[in-house]
C-alpha positions in Angstrom: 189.5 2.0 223.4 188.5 5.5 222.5 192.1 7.0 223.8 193.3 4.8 221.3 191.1 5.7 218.9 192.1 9.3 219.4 195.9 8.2 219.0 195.3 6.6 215.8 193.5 9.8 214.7 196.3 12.0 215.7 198.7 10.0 213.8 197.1 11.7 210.6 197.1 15.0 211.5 193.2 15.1 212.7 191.1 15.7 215.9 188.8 12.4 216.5 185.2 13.5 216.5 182.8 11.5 219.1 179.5 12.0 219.3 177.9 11.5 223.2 174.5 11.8 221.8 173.2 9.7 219.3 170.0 7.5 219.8 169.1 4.2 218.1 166.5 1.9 218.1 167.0 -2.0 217.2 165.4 -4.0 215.5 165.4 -7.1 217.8 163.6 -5.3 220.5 160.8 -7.6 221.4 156.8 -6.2 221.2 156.5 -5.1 224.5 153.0 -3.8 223.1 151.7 -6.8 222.3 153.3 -8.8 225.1 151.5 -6.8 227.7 148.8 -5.6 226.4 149.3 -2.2 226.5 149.8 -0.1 223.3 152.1 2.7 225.3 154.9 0.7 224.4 157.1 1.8 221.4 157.2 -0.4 218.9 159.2 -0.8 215.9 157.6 -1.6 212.5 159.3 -2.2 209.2 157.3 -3.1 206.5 156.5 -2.5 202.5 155.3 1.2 203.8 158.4 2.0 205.7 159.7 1.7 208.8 157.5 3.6 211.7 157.8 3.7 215.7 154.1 3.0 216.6 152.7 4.1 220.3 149.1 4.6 221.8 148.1 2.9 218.5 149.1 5.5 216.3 152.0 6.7 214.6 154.6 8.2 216.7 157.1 8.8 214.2 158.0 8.1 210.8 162.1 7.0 210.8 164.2 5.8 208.1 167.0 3.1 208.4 169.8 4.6 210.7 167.6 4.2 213.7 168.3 0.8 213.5 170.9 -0.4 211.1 174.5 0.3 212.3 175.5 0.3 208.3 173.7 3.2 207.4 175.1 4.8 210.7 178.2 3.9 209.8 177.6 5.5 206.5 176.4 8.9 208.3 179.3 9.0 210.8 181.7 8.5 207.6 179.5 11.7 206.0 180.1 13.5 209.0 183.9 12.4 210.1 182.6 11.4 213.0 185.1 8.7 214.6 182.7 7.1 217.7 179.3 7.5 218.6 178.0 6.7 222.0 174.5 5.0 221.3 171.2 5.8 223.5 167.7 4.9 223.3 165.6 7.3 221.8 163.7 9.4 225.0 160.0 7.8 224.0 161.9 4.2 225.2 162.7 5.8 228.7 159.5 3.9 229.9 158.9 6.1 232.8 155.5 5.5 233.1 155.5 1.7 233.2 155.1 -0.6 236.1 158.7 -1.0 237.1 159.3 -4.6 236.8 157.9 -4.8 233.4 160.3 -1.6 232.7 163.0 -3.1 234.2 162.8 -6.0 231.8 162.3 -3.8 229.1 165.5 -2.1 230.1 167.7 -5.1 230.5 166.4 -6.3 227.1 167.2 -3.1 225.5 170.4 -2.7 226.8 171.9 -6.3 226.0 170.6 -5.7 222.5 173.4 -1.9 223.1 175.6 -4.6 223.9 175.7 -6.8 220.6 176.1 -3.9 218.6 179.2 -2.4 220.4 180.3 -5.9 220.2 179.6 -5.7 216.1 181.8 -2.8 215.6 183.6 -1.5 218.9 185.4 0.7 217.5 182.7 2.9 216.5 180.7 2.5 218.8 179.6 1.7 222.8 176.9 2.7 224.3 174.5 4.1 227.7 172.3 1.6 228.8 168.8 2.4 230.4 167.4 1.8 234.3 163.5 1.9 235.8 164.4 5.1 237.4 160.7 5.5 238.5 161.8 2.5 240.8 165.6 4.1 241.8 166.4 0.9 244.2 165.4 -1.6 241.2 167.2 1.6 239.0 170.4 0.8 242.0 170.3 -3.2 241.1 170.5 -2.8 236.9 173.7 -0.5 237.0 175.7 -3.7 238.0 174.3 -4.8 235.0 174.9 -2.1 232.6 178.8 -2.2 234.2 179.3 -6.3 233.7 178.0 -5.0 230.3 180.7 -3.2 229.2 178.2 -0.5 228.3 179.9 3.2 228.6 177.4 5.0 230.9 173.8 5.4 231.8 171.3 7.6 229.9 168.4 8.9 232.7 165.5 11.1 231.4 164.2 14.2 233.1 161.0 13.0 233.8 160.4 9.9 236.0 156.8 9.1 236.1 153.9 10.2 237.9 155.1 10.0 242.0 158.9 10.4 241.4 160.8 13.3 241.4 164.2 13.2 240.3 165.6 15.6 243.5 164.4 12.9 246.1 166.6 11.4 247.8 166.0 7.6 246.6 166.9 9.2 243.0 169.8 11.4 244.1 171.3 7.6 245.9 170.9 6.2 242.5 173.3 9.5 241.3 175.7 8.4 243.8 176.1 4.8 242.8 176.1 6.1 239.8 179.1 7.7 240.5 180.6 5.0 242.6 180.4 3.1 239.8 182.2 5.3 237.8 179.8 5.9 235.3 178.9 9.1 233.0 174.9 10.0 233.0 173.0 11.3 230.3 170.8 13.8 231.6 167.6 13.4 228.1 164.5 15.0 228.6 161.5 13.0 228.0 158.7 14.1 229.7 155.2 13.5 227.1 153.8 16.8 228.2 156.1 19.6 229.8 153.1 22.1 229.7 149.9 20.9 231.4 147.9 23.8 229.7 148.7 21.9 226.0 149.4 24.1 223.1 150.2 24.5 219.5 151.0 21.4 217.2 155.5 21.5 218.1 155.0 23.4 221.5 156.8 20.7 222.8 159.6 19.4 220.5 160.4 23.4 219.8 160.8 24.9 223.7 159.5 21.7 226.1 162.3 19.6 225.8 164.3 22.5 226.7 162.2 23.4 230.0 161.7 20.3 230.9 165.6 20.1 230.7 166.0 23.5 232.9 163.4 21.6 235.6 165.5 18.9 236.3 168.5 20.9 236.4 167.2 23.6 238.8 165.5 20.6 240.8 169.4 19.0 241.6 171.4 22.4 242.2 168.4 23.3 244.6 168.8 19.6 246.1 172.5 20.7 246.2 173.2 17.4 244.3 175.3 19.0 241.7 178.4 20.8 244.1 181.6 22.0 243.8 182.4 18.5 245.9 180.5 16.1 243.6 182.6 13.9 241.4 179.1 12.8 239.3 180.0 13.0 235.5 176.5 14.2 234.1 175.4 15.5 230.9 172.8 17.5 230.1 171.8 17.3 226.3 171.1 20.0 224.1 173.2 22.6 225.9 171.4 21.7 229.2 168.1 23.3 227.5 167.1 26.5 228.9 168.7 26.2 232.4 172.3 28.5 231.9 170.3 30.8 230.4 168.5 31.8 233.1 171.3 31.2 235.4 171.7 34.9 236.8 168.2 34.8 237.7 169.0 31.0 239.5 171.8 32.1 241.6 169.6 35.1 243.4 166.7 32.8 244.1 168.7 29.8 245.3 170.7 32.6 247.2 167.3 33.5 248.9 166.0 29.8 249.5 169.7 29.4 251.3 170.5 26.7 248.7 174.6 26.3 247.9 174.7 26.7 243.8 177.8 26.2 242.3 178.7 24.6 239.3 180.4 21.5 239.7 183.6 20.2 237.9 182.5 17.6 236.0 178.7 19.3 235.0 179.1 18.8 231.0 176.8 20.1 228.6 176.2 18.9 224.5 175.8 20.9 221.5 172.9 19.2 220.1 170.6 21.6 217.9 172.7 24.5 219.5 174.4 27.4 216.9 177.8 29.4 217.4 175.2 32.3 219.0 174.4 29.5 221.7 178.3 27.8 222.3 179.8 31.3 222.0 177.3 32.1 225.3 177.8 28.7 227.0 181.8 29.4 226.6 181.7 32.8 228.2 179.5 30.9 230.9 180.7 27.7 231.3 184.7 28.2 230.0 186.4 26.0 227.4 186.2 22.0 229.4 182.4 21.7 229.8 181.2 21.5 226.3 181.3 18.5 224.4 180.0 17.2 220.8 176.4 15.7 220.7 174.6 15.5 217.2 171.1 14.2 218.1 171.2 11.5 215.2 169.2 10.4 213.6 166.5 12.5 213.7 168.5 16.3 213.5 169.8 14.2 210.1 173.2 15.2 208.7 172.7 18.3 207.3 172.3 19.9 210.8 174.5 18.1 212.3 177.7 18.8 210.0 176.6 22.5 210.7 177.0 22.4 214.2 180.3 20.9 213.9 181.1 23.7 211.9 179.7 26.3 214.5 182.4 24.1 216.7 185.3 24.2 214.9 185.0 27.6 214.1 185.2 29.1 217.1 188.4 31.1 218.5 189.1 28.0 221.0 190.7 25.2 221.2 188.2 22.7 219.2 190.5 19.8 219.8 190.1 20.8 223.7 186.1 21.1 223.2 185.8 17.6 220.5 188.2 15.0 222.4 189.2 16.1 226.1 185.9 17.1 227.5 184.4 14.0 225.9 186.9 11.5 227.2 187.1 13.6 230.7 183.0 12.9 230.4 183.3 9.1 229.7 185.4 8.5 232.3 189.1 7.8 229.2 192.0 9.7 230.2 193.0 11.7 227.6 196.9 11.3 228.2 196.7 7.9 227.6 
């Protein structure tokens, strides 16, 4: 559907933008809060005040519309050019922390509800569906789900819960039938507290996200789950956070631990909240077929967005190369076709 897309596209004379990375939130999602009791369940509320995502009884965040209503996506993506978006849940509904049978109802909930609204416009959109990865065999039992779906991939955050690391080797099977399954991974990070020690109000929105990102990453190249051999088609959002840039400094301590680094063929990363300073390093790094186009809607809004698209196209490459191959190559669509 999305090669097709891209055909259409080309028949006018323009590159098809699709965004990997885009979150939303629906409406329909049942009060898991109030269900169980427990108020570290998001929840959704859209009243004469606005619309709000509520947890531990307080607000979390303050959202407007295009969390939840694909018309006033729509009407972003049309602001943007953007073509396709691949919808995930926001990282505050990766419910790592929950008992995994209530998460994995949570998740098969939340990802029937991805399902109706690729169904309501599929031409602009499909989406990753979500997994109790704190549980990886349950985690092993919902991909079947996610595939008889139709949904494009799975989105998996960095942090699993207290008890579960994502190098183990339950986790890293889940990776492989992942892959067996032929299905892209998100690689989010989502962890409520990457340093231990606290800080300053936006420590953690401003630099945690990004180490909590370079964690994970470190954690599977040290695991030597991410080879030159592996055929897993992950993404790691926001330029894979912090990791490639302290990737010299990587390769001579795995070198010393007697771990095999390399990076593997199909290892993409996104340009969410990243400038031309930032893609114009990850190229020299990385080359030209690992980077592909990841806003962070809603929340990085459209301003920001439309300027990283700018930093994109604006670089001495081969932006149709870095917009439509890589991100078809990612989801698994053959470009050719």
């Amino acid at each position: 559907m999305l090669a097709l897309a891209a055909r259409r596209m080309h028949a006018h004379g323009a590159v098809p933008l699709i965004d990997v990375h885009a979150h939303y939130l629906p409406s329909g999602l049942s009060d898991f809060a109030a269900l169980h009791d427990d108020d570290r369940w998001p929840t959704l509320v859209i009243d004469a005040d606005g619309s709000r995502i509520f947890q531990h009884g307080r607000v979390y965040r303050a959202i407007d519309e295009s969390y939840y209503s694909l018309e006033r996506r729509l009407e972003q993506m049309e602001e943007l050019g953007v073509d396709h978006q691949v919808l995930s849940p926001l990282p505050v509904s990766l419910a790592a922390w929950a008992d995994p049978l209530v998460a994995a109802e949570y998740c098969r909930e939340f990802n029937e509800l991805l399902a109706d609204a690729v169904q309501q416009y599929p031409r602009h959109f499909s989406a990753f569906g979500i997994v109790p990865l704190q549980a990886p065999e349950l985690a092993c039992e919902l991909l079947e789900e996610i595939c008889s779906l139709g949904l494009a991939g799975v989105e998996i955050g960095t942090w699993l819960g207290e008890g579960t690391r994502i190098d183990e080797g339950a986790v890293l099977r889940f990776l492989d039938a992942a892959q067996e399954a032929d299905l892209p991974v998100l690689l989010h990070p989502n962890h409520p507290q990457t340093f231990s020690s606290g800080g300053p109000p936006g420590i953690e929105l401003a630099v945690g996200v990004g180490s909590d990102t370079s964690r994970a990453l470190a954690s599977l190249f040290l695991a030597e789950a991410l080879t030159g051999e592996s055929d897993l088609r992950l993404c790691a959002v926001h330029g894979g956070g912090g990791f490639f840039w302290q990737w010299p400094r990587f390769l001579e301590v795995a070198r010393r631990v007697g771990a095999r680094c390399e990076i593997p063929p199909h290892l993409f990363v996104d340009s969410a909240g990243l400038d031309d300073l930032n893609l114009h390093y990850l190229r020299s790094l990385l080359g030209d077929d690992r980077l592909v186009f990841g806003s962070d809607l809603p929340a990085t809004g459209v301003p920001w967005s439309r300027s990283t698209i700018d930093a994109l196209r604006s670089l001495d490459w081969d932006s149709e190369l870095v917009l439509e191959r890589n991100t078809l190559t990612f989801l698994g669509r053959d470009p050719r076709v």
